[in-house]
PyMOL commands that place a pseudoatom at each C-alpha (Angstrom):
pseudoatom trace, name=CA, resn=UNK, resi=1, chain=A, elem=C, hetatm=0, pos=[47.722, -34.329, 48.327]
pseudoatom trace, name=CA, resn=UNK, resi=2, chain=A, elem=C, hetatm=0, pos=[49.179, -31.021, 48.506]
pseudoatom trace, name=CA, resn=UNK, resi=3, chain=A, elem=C, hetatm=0, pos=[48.786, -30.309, 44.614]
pseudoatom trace, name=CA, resn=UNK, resi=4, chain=A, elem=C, hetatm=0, pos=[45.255, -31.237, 44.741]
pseudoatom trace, name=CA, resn=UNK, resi=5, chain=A, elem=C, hetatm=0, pos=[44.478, -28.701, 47.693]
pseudoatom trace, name=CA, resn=UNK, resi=6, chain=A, elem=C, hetatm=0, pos=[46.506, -26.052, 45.959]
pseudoatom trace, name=CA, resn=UNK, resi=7, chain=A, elem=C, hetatm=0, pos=[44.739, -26.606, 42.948]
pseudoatom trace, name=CA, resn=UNK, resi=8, chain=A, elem=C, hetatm=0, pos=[41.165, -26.703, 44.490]
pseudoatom trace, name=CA, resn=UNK, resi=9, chain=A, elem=C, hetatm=0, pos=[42.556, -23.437, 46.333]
pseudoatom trace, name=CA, resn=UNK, resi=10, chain=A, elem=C, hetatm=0, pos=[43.129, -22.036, 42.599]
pseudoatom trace, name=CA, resn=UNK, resi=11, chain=A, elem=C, hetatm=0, pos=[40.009, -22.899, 41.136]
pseudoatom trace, name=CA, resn=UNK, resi=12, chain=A, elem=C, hetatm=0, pos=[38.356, -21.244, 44.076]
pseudoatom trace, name=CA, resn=UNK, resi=13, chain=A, elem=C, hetatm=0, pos=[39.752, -18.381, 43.680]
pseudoatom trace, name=CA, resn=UNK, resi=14, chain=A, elem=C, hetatm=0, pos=[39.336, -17.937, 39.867]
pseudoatom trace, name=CA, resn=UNK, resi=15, chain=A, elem=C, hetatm=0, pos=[35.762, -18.339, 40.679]
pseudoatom trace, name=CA, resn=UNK, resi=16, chain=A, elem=C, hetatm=0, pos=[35.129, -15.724, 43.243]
pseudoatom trace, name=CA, resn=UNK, resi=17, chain=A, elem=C, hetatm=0, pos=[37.209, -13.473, 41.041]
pseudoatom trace, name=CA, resn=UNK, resi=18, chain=A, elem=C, hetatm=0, pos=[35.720, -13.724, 38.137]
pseudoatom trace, name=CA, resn=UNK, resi=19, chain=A, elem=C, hetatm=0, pos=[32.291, -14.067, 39.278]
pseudoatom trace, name=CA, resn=UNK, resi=20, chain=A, elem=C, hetatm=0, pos=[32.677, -11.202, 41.952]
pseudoatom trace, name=CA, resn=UNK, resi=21, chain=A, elem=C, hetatm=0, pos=[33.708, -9.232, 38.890]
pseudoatom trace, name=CA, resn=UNK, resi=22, chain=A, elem=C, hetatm=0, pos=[31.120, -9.612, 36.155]
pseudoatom trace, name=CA, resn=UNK, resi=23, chain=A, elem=C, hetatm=0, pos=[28.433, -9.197, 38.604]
pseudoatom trace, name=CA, resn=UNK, resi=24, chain=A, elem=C, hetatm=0, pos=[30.196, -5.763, 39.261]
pseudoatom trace, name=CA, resn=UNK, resi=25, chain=A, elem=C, hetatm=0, pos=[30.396, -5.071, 35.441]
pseudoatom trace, name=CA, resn=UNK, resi=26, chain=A, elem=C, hetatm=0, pos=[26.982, -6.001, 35.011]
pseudoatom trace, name=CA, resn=UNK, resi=27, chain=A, elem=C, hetatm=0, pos=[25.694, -4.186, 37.556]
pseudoatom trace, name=CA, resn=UNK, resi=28, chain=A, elem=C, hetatm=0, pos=[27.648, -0.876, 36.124]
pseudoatom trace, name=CA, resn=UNK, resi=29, chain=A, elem=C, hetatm=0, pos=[26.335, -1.175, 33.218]
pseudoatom trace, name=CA, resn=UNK, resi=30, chain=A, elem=C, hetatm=0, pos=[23.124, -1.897, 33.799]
pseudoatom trace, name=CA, resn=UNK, resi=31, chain=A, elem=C, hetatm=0, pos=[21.761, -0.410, 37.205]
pseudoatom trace, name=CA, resn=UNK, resi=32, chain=A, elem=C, hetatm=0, pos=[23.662, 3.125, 36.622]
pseudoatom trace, name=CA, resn=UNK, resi=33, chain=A, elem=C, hetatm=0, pos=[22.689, 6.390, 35.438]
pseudoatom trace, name=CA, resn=UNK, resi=34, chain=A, elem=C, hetatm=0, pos=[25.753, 7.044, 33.448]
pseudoatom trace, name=CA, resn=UNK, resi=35, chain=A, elem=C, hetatm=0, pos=[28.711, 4.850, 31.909]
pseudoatom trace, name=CA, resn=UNK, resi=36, chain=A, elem=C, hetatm=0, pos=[31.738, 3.945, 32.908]
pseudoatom trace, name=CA, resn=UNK, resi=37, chain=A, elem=C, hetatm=0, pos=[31.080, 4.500, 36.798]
pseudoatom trace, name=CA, resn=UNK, resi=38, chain=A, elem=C, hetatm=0, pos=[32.653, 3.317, 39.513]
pseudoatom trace, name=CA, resn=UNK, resi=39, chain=A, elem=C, hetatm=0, pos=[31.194, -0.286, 39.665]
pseudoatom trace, name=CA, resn=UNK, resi=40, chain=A, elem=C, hetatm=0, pos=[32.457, -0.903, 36.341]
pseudoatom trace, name=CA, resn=UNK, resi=41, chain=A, elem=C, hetatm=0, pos=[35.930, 0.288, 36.655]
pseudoatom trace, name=CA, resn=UNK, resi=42, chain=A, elem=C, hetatm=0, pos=[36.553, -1.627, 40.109]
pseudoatom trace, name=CA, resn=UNK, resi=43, chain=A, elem=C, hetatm=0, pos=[35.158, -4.776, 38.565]
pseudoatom trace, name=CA, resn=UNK, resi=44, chain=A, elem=C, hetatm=0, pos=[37.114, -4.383, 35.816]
pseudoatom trace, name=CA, resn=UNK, resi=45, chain=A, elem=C, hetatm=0, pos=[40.148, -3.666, 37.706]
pseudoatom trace, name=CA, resn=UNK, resi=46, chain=A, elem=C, hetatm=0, pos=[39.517, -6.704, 39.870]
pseudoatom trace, name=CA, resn=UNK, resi=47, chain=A, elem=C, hetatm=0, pos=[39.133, -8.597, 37.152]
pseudoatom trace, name=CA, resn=UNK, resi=48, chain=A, elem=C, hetatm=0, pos=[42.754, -7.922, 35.808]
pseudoatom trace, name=CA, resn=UNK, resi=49, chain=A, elem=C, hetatm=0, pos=[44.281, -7.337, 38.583]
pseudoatom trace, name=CA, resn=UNK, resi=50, chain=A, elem=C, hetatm=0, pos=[42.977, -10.592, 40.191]
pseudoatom trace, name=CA, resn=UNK, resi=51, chain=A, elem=C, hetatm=0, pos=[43.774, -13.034, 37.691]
pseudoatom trace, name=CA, resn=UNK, resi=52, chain=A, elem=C, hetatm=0, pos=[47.214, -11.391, 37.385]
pseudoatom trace, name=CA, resn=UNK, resi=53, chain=A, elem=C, hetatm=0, pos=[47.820, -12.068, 40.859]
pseudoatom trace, name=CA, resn=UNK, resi=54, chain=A, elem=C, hetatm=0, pos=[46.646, -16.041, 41.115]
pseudoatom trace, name=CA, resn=UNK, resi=55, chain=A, elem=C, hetatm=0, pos=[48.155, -16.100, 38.207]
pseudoatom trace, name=CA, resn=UNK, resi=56, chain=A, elem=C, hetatm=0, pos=[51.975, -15.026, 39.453]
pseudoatom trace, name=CA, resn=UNK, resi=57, chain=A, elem=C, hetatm=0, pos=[51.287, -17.396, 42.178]
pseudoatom trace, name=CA, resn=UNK, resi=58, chain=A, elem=C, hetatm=0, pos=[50.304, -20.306, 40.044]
pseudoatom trace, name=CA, resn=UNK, resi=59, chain=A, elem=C, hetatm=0, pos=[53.521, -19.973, 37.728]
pseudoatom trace, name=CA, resn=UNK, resi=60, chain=A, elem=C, hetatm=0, pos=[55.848, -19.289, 41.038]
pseudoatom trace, name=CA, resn=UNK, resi=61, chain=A, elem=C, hetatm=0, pos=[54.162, -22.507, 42.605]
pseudoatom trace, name=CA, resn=UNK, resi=62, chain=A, elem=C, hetatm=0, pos=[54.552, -24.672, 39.789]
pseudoatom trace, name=CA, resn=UNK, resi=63, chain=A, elem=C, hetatm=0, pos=[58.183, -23.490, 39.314]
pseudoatom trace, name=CA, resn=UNK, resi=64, chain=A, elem=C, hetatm=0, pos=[58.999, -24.408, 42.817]
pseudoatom trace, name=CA, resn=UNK, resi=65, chain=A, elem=C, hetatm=0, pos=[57.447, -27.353, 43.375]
pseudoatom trace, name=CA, resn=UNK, resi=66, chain=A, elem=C, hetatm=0, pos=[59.822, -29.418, 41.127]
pseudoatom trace, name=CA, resn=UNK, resi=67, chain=A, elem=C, hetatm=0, pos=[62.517, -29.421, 38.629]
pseudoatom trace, name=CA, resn=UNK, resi=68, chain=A, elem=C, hetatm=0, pos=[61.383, -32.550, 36.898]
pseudoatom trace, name=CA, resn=UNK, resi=69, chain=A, elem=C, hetatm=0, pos=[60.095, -30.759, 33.228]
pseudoatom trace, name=CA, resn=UNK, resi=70, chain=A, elem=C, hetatm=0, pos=[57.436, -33.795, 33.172]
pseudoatom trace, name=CA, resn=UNK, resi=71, chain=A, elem=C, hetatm=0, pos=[56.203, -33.231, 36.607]
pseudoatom trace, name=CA, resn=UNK, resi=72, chain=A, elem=C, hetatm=0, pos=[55.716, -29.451, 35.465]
pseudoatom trace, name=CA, resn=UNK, resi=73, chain=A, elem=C, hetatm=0, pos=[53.965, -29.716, 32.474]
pseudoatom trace, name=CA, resn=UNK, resi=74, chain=A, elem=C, hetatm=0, pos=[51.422, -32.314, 34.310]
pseudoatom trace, name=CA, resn=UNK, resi=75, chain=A, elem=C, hetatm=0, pos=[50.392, -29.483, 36.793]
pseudoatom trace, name=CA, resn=UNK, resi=76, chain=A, elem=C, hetatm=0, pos=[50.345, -26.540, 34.113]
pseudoatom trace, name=CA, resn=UNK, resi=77, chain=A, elem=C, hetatm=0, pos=[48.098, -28.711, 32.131]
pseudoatom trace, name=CA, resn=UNK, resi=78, chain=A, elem=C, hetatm=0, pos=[45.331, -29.431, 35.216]
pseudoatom trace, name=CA, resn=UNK, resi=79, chain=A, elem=C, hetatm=0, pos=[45.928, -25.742, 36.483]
pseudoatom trace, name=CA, resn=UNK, resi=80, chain=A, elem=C, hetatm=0, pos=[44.912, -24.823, 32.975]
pseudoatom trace, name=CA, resn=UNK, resi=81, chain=A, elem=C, hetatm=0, pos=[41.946, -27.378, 32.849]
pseudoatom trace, name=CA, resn=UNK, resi=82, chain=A, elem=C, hetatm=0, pos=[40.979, -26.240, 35.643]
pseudoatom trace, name=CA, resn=UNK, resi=83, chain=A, elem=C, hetatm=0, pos=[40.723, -22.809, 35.180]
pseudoatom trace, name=CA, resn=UNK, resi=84, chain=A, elem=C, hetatm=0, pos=[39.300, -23.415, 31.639]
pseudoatom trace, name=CA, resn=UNK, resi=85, chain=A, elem=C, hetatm=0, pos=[36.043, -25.444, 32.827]
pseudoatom trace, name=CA, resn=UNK, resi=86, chain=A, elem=C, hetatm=0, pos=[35.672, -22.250, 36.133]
pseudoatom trace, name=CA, resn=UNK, resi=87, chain=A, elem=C, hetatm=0, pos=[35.260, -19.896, 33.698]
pseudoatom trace, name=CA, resn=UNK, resi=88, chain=A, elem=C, hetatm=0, pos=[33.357, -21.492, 31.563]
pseudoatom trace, name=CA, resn=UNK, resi=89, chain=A, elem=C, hetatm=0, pos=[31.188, -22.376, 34.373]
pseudoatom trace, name=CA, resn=UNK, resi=90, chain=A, elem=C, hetatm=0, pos=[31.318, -18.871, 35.982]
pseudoatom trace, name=CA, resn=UNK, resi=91, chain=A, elem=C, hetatm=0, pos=[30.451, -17.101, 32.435]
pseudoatom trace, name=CA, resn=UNK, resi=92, chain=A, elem=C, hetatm=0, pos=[27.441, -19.584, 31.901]
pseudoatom trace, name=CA, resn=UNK, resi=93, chain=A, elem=C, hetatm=0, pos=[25.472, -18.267, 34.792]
pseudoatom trace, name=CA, resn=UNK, resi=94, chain=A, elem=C, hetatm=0, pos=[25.526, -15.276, 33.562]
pseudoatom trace, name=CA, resn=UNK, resi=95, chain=A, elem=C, hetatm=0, pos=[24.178, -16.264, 30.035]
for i in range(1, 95): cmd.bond("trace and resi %d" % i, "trace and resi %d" % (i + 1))
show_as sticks, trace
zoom trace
């Protein structure tokens, strides 16, 4: 139960990230008299800086939840899925 809610947890949070940040990038480069501005470079920022943080948290998680290498590769694999199909989603709204 408690990898499930972590991973829902994850997949939440790639999707506000990355959603909160293309519709920041968008909106830079669309809605502003001159580029880059200020919009852009945060959403960009958040963008990297974001997905470098769940990321590090992910990896740390995964590490400590067990030494069995099976157990492991099971969770990198749906935390991967996972974050895969949210981005996928995320960027298709904005197609």
């Amino acid at each position: 139960m408690r990898n499930w809610a972590t991973l829902l947890f994850h997949t939440l949070g790639v999707a506000i990230v990355t959603y909160v940040s293309f519709r920041l990038d968008l909106s830079g480069i669309f809605e502003a008299n001159r580029f880059p501005n200020g919009l852009f470079l945060f959403g960009i920022a958040l963008l990297l800086f974001g997905t470098l943080t769940i990321g590090f948290a992910t990896r740390k998680y995964i590490l400590s939840v067990s030494s069995n290498q099976e157990e492991r590769r099971k969770l990198q694999t749906s935390f991967i899925v996972c974050t895969i199909a949210t981005v996928w989603i995320i960027v298709s709204f904005f197609a």
